[in-house]
C-alpha positions in Angstrom: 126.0 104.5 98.1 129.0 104.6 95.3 130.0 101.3 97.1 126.5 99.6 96.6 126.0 100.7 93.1 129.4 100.6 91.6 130.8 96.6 93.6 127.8 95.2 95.2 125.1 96.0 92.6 127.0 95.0 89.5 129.1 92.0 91.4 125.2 91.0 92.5 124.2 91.5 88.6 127.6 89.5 87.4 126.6 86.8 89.6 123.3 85.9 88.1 125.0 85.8 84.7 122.6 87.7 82.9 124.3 90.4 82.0 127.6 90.2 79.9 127.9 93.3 79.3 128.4 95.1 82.1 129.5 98.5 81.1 126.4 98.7 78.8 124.2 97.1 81.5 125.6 100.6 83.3 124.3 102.9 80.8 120.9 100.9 81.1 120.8 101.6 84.9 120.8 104.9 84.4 118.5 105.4 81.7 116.0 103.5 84.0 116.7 105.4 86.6 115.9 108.5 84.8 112.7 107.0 83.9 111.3 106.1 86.7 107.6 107.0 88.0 107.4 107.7 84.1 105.9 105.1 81.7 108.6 102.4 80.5 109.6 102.9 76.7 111.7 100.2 75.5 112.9 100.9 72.2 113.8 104.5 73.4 116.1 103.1 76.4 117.5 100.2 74.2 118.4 103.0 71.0 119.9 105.3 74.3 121.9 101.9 75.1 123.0 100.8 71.8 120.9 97.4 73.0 117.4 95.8 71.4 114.3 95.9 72.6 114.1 92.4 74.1 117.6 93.1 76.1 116.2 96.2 77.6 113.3 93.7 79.1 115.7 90.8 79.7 117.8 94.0 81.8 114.4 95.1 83.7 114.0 91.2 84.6 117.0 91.3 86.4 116.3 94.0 88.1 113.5 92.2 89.5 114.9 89.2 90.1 117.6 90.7 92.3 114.5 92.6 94.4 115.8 95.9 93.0 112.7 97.4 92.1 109.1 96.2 90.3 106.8 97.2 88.1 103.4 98.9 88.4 100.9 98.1 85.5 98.5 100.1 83.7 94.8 99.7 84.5 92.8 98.6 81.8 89.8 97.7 82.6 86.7 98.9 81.1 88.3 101.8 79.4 86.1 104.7 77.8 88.5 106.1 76.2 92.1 105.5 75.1 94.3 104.7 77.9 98.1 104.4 77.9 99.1 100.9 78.8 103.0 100.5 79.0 104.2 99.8 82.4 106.3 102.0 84.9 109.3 100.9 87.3 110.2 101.8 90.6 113.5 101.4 92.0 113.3 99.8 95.7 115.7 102.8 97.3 115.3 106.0 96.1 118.7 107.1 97.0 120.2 104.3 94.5 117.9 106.7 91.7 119.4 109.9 93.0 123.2 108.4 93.0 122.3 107.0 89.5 120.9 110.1 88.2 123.5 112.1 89.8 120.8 113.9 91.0 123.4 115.3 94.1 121.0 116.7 97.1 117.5 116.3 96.7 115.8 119.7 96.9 112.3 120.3 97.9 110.2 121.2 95.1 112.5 119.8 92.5 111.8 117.1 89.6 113.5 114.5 91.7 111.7 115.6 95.2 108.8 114.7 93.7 109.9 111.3 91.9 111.2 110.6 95.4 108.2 111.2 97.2 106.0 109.3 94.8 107.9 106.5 94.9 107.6 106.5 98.8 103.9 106.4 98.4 104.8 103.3 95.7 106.4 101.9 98.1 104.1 102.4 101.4 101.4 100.8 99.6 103.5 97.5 98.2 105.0 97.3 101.5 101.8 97.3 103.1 100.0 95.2 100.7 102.6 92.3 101.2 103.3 92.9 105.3 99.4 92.9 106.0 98.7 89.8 103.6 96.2 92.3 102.1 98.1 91.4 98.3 96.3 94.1 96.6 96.0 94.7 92.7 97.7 98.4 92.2 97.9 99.9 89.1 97.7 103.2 87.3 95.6 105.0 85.2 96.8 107.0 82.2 94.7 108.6 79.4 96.5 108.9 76.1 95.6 113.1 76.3 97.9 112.7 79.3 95.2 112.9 82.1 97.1 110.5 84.8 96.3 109.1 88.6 99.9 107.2 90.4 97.9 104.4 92.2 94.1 102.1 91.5 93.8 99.8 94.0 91.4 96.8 93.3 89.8 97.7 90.4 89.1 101.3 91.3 88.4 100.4 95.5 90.3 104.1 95.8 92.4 105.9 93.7 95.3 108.0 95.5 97.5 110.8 93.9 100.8 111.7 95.1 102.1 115.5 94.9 104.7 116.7 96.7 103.1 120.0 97.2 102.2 122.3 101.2 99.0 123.6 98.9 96.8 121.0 97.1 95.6 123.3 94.3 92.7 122.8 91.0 95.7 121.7 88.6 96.7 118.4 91.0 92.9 117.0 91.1 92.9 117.2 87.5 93.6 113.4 87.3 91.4 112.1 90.1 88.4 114.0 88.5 89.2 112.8 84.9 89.4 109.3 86.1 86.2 109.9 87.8 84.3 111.1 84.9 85.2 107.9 82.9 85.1 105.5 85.9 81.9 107.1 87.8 82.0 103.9 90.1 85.2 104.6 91.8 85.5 104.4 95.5 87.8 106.8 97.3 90.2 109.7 96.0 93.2 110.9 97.8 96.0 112.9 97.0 99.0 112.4 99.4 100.7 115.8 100.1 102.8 117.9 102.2 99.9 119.7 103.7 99.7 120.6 107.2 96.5 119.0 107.7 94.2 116.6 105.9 90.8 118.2 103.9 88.5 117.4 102.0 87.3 119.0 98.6 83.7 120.0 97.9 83.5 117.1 95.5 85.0 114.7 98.0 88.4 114.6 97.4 90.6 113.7 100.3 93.5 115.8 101.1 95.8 113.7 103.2 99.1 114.8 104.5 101.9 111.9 104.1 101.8 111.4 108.2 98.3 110.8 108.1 98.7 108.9 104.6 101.3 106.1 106.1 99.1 106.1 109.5 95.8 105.5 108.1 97.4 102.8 105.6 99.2 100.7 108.0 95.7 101.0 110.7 94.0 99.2 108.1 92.6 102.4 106.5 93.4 101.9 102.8 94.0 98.5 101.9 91.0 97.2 103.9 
């Protein structure tokens, strides 16, 4: 992994040309590895990086372009009340975040545990999404008071959770029933977990543990 990020990545980055700059383009990996599964502030990880703005986007691009990670948007449709809207990232391998973060071993129950395991939900749906020819919109929804779902799909079809929790407790359906109240037409609610076996809430709310989660997804379960 020190290989991959330290040659390959930035020999992969110096052959596109895009950035110069390589020893600041480091500094920007890490900042955006930091941030990731967190909404996307520019200006903050350009002053962190001594860089503008528009150079912290150009950086993101090539991140993209060299099918390092991608971006999940906000979902802003029909909004009732104010809704965040900048973007978040996620990095294609979770273990180039960890090596960049210098996160060391990933403990469950940590920060990073959890960034990891909702960027495997991230990933599980894109993956899906793209394999199954299903190409479906996913987004997330963010209140400006903080109230926040991981994944829409299709214009509220489902919305799905991901906490890296064995017990599903009141505190991590917060965001599922918020984005009900202002989105009474949504479809299904998940949250993906580490429970030993999937539930149901009184209100609904479908508890599914991450085996279940990745079998019912790729059986058509989800997406469909």
């Amino acid at each position: 992994m020190d290989a991959y990020v330290s040659d390959y990545l930035r020999e992969e980055i110096a052959y596109e040309g895009a950035a110069r700059n390589l020893p600041v383009f480091a500094d920007f990996l890490r900042a955006a590895a930091i941030s990731e599964t967190e909404q996307i502030n520019f200006s903050s990880i350009g002053r962190e990086c001594g860089v503008s703005y528009k150079t912290v986007q150009g950086y993101f691009e090539i991140l993209i372009d060299t099918l390092q990670g991608r971006w999940l948007p906000a979902y802003r449709r029909r909004p009732k009340r104010r809704i965040s809207t900048a973007p978040k990232f996620y990095f294609a391998d979770v273990g180039v975040v960890n090596h960049l973060v210098r996160g060391g071993s990933v403990q469950r129950g940590s920060e990073q545990y959890g960034k990891a395991f909702e960027n495997w939900v991230h990933h599980e749906l894109s993956a899906c999404s793209e394999y199954t020819e299903a190409y479906a919109d996913l987004s997330f929804w963010r209140l400006s008071t903080g109230a926040e779902v991981d994944f829409v799909i299709n214009d509220m079809q489902t919305a799905i959770e991901a906490k890296s929790a064995r017990r599903i407790t009141v505190d991590h359906l917060r965001g599922l029933r918020a984005l009900r109240q202002d989105h009474p037409g949504v479809g299904r609610l998940i949250v993906v977990c580490l429970e030993s076996a999937p539930g149901k809430t009184e209100d609904g709310i479908e508890i599914l543990p991450a085996r279940e989660f990745a079998s019912m997804l790729w059986q058509g379960g989800i997406l469909a």
